[in-house]
N, C-alpha and C positions, 0 to 999 in steps of 0.2 A: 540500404536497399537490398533486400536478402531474396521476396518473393520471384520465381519467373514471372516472364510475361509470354501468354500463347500468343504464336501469330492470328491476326485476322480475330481477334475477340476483344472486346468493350473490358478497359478496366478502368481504374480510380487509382493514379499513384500518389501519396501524397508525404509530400518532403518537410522535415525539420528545419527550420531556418538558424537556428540557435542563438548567438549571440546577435547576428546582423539581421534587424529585419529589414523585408524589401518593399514593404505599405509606402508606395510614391514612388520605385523605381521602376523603368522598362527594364522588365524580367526578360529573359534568353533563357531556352531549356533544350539544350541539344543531348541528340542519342546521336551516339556515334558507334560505327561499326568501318571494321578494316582502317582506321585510321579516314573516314569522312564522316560528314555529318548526314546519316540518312533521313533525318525529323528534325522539326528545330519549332519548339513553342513559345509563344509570347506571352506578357502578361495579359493581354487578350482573352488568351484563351485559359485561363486556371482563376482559380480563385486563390486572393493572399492577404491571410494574416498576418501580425506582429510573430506568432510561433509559428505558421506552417504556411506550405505552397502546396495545395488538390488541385490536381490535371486530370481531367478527361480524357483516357484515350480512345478512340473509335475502332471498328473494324478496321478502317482501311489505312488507320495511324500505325497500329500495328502489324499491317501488313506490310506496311516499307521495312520489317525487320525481318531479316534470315536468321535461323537458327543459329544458336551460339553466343557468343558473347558480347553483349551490350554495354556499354559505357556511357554514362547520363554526368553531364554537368552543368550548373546554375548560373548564369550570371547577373549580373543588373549593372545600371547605370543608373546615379541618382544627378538631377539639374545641376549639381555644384560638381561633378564630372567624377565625384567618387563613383568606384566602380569595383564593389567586391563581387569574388569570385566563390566558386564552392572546392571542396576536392571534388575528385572522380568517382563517382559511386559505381557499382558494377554489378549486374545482375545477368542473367541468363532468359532465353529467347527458348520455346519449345516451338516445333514444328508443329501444325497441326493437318492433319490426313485431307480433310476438307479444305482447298484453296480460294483465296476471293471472299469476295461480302457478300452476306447472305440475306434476302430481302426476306421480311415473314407474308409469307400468304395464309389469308384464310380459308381454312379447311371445311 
């Protein structure tokens, strides 16, 4: 995970599973900041393959983040109670001038 991520903008993260895939487990995807978890996704919410995990993030997904440094990590749980973990991936948060979610009106 190398890309920033703007506050308050719509993006598409999408993680390598590698060795372990998560196809049948209850996925966890927390961002942590200051040592809490400001966001926390489910497999609910992303789409998962045998190779990867694509999450959607929202405006307002990415407005629970202040500038700075971000830390993302994966978990699952599968019915037989295995339960792999990912490392810590770490990216960076850019401020952005404009605060809040932006509704589109037409012009």
């Amino acid at each position: 995970m190398n890309n920033a991520i703007a506050q308050y903008s719509t993006d598409e993260l999408t993680f390598a599973t590698g060795e372990v895939s998560l196809v049948g487990a209850n996925v966890y995807i927390s961002f942590v900041q200051g040592h809490k978890i400001v966001l926390e996704k489910t497999d609910e919410d992303c789409m998962i393959t045998a190779e990867q995990i694509t999450l959607p993030l929202s405006q307002a997904d990415t407005g629970a983040f202040c500038p700075g440094g971000l830390e993302i990590q994966i978990r699952g749980v599968f019915a037989d109670g295995t339960a792999p973990v990912s490392y810590w991936m770490q990216t960076e948060v850019i401020r952005t001038a404009k605060r809040g979610v932006l509704e589109y009106v037409a012009r």
